[in-house]
MARGUTI-976218 format. One record per residue: residue in one letter; x, y, z of N, C-alpha, C in turn. Coordinates in steps of 0.2 Angstrom, whole numbers, plus 5000, padded with zeros to 4 digits. Atoms other than C-alpha are relative to their C-alpha. Layout:
% MARGUTI-976218
AXYZXYZXYZ
...
% end
This chain:
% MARGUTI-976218
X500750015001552552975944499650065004
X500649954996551253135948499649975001
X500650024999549953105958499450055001
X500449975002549253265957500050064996
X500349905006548753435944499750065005
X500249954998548653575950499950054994
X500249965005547753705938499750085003
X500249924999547453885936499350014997
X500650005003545853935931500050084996
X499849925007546054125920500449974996
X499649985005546454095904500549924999
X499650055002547053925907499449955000
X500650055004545253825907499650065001
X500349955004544353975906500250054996
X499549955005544654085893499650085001
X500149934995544454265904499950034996
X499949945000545154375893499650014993
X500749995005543754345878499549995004
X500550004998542454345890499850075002
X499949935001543054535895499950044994
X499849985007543354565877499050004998
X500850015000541454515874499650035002
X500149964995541054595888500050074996
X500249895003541554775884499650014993
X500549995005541054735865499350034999
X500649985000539354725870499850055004
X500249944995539354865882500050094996
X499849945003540254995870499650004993
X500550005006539054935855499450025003
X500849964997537454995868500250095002
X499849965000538355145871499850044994
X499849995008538555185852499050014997
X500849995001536655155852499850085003
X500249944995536455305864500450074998
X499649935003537855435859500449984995
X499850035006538655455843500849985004
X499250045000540555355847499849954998
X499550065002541655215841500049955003
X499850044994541455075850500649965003
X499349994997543255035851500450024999
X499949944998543655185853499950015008
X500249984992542655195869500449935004
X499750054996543255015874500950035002
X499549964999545155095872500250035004
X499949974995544755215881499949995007
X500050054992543955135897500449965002
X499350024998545355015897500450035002
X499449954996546655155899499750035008
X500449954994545555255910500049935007
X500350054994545155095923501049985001
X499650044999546855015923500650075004
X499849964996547655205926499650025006
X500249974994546355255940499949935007
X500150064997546355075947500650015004
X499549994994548155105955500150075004
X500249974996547655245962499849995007
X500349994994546855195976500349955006
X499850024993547255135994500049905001
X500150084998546754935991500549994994
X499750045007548054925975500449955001
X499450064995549554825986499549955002
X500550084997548054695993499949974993
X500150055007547554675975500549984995
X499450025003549254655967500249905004
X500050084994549554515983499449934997
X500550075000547954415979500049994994
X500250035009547854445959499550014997
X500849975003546354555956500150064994
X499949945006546654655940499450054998
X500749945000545654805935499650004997
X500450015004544554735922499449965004
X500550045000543654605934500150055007
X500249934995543754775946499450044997
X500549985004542554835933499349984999
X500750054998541254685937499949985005
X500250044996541654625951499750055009
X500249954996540754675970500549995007
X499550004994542154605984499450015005
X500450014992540854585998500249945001
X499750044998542054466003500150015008
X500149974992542054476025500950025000
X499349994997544154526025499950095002
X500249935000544254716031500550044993
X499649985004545454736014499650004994
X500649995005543854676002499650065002
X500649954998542754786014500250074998
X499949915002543754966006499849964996
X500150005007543654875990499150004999
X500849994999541754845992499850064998
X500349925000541755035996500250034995
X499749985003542555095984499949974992
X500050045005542454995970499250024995
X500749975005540555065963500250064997
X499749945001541355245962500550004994
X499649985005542755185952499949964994
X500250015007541755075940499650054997
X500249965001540855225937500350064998
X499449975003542355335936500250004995
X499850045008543055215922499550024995
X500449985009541555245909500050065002
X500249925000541255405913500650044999
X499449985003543055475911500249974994
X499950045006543355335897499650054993
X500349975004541955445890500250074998
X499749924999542655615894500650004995
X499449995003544255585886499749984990
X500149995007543255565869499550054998
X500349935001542455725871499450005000
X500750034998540755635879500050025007
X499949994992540455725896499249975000
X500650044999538855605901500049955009
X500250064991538655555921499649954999
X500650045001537155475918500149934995
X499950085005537655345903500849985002
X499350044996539355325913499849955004
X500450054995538255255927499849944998
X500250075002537455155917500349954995
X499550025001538755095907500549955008
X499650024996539555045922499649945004
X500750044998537754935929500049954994
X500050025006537854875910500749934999
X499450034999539554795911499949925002
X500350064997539254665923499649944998
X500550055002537854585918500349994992
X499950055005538554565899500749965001
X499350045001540354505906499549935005
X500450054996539054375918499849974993
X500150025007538454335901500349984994
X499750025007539754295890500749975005
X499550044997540754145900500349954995
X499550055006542054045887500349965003
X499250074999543053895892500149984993
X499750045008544153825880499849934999
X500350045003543553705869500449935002
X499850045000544553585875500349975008
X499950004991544653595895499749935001
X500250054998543253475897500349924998
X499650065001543953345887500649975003
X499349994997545653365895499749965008
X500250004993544953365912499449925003
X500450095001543753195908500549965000
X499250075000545553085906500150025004
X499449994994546353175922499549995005
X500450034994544853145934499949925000
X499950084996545152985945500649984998
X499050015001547052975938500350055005
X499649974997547553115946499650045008
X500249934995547153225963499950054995
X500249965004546553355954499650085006
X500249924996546453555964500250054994
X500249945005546053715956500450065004
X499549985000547353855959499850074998
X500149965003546554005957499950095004
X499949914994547154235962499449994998
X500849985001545654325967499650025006
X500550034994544254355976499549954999
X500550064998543254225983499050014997
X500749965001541554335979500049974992
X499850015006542154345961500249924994
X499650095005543054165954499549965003
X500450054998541554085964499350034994
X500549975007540354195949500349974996
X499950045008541454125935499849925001
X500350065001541253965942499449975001
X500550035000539553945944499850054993
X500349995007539154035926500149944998
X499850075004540253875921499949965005
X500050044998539553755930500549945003
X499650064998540453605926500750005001
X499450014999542153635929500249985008
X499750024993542053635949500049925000
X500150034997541353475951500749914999
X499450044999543153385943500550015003
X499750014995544053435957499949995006
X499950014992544453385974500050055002
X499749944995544953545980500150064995
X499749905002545053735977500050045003
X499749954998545853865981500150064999
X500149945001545554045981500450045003
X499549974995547054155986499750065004
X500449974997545854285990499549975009
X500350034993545154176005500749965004
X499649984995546954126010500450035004
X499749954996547554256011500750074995
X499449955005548954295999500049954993
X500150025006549054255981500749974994
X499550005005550354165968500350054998
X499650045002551654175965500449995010
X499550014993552154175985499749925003
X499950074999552754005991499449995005
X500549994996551454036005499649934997
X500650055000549953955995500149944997
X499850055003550953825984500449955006
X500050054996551453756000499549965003
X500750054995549653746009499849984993
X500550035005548853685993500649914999
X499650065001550353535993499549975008
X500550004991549653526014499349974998
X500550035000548053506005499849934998
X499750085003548453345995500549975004
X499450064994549753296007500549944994
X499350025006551053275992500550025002
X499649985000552553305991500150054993
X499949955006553253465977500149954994
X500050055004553753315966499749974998
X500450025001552453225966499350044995
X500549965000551353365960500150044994
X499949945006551253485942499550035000
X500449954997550653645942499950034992
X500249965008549753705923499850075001
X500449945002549353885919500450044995
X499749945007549754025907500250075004
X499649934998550554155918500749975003
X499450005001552454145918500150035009
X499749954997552454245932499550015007
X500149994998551254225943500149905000
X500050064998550954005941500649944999
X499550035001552653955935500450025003
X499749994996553454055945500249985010
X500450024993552554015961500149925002
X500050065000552753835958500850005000
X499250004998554853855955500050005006
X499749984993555053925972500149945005
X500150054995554453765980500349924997
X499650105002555353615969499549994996
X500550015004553853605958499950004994
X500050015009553653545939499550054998
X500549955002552753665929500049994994
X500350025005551653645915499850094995
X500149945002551853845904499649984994
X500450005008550153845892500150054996
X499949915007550653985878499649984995
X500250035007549253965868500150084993
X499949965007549654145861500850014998
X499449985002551554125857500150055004
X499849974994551954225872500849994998
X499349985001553954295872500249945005
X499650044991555054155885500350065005
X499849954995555854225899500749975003
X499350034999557654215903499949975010
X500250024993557054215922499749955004
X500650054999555754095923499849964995
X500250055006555753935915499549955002
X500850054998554353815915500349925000
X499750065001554853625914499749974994
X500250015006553753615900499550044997
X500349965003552953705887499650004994
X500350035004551453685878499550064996
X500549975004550153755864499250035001
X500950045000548453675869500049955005
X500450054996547753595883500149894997
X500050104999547653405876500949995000
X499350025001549653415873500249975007
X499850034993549553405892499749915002
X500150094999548953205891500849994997
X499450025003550453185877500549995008
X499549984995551553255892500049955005
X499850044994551053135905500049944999
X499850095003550852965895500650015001
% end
């Protein structure tokens, strides 16, 4: 009998990676107003460009550890108090400005100035276009009062506290969350699936861990004895390495699974 869920919050009750996609949309169609290019073309581009100039810099090993990828290094600000957010902080306006500006460059658009603003522009429409999946809230209205319920979620603490205050309601159905950016170290290291078991004062069997990364929250939860719930809602390949103890499509399959 579980008596508690733990959940990830990217892409497993928020849907992140349409809110980025939305995001640049709208960024590369105001662009497209101002110089003649392709709006995914330029999105294309700034992707390559940020995801290659992101591992360039000196904080790349802290944000691999906590689980800060280089898209929400494109919106987000790390004025977070660690002195590992404080490079990023610094560092981090230069290279969301680098990203469009070079994104630009490499399609034959030398423009500092709409890089800049591109880079100011971002932000505010990824702040503006938050998605949960259609079915989180329902799922999460049966599992509140049945189960301990904590939230599971890499990062920084500056950042995943903005997605969840665009989406209001999903904090208020947990007990407890946890941001590995304010631990300290991030999924998949037994580290925080231990203090989050510490925080429920469960035991790893007592306890199932849902998300949709194979490799950071299935992973993270094997280490420690712990049932794990793999969301694949895109047909995502398995993995000979890392197996999940179950495997689902959709969110509500996760009720089937615990009747």
């Amino acid at each position: 009998m579980k008596k508690a869920i733990f959940f990830d919050l990217d892409d497993t009750l928020l849907w992140d990676n349409k809110s980025v996609s939305v995001a640049f949309h709208k960024t590369c169609t105001y662009a497209a107003t101002q110089v003649n290019v392709d709006p995914l073309a330029l999105e294309q581009s700034v992707r390559a460009e940020a995801s290659t100039l992101y591992d360039t810099y000196e904080t790349r090993p802290f944000t691999q550890m906590i689980g800060i990828n280089p898209f929400e290094g494109l919106w987000g600000t790390f004025d977070d108090p660690s002195e590992d957010f404080q490079k990023m902080k610094a560092t981090i306006p230069a290279y969301q400005q680098l990203a469009w500006t070079s994104g630009l460059k490499k399609l034959g658009i030398e423009n500092e100035d709409l890089g800049k603003e591109l880079a100011e522009y971002f932000p505010k429409m990824r702040k503006e276009s938050p998605f949960v999946y259609e079915e989180t809230y329902e799922v999460l209205d049966q599992l509140k009062g049945k189960y301990v319920l904590l939230l599971m979620t890499n990062g920084s603490p500056s950042l995943q506290n903005i997605k969840l205050e665009i989406t209001p309601e999903i904090s208020a159905y947990f007990d407890h969350i946890l941001i590995s950016g304010a631990f300290g170290t991030g999924k998949p290291d037994p580290a925080i699936f231990k203090h989050a078991l510490e925080i429920v004062g469960f035991t790893a069997d007592e306890v199932l861990m849902v998300g949709d990364n194979l490799m950071t929250d299935i992973l993270g939860s094997s280490k420690v004895g712990m049932q794990s719930v793999w969301i694949n809602r895109e047909g995502k390949p398995i993995s000979e390495e890392v197996k999940p103890t179950y495997t689902i499509k959709n969110l509500r399959e996760l009720l089937t699974l615990l009747s």
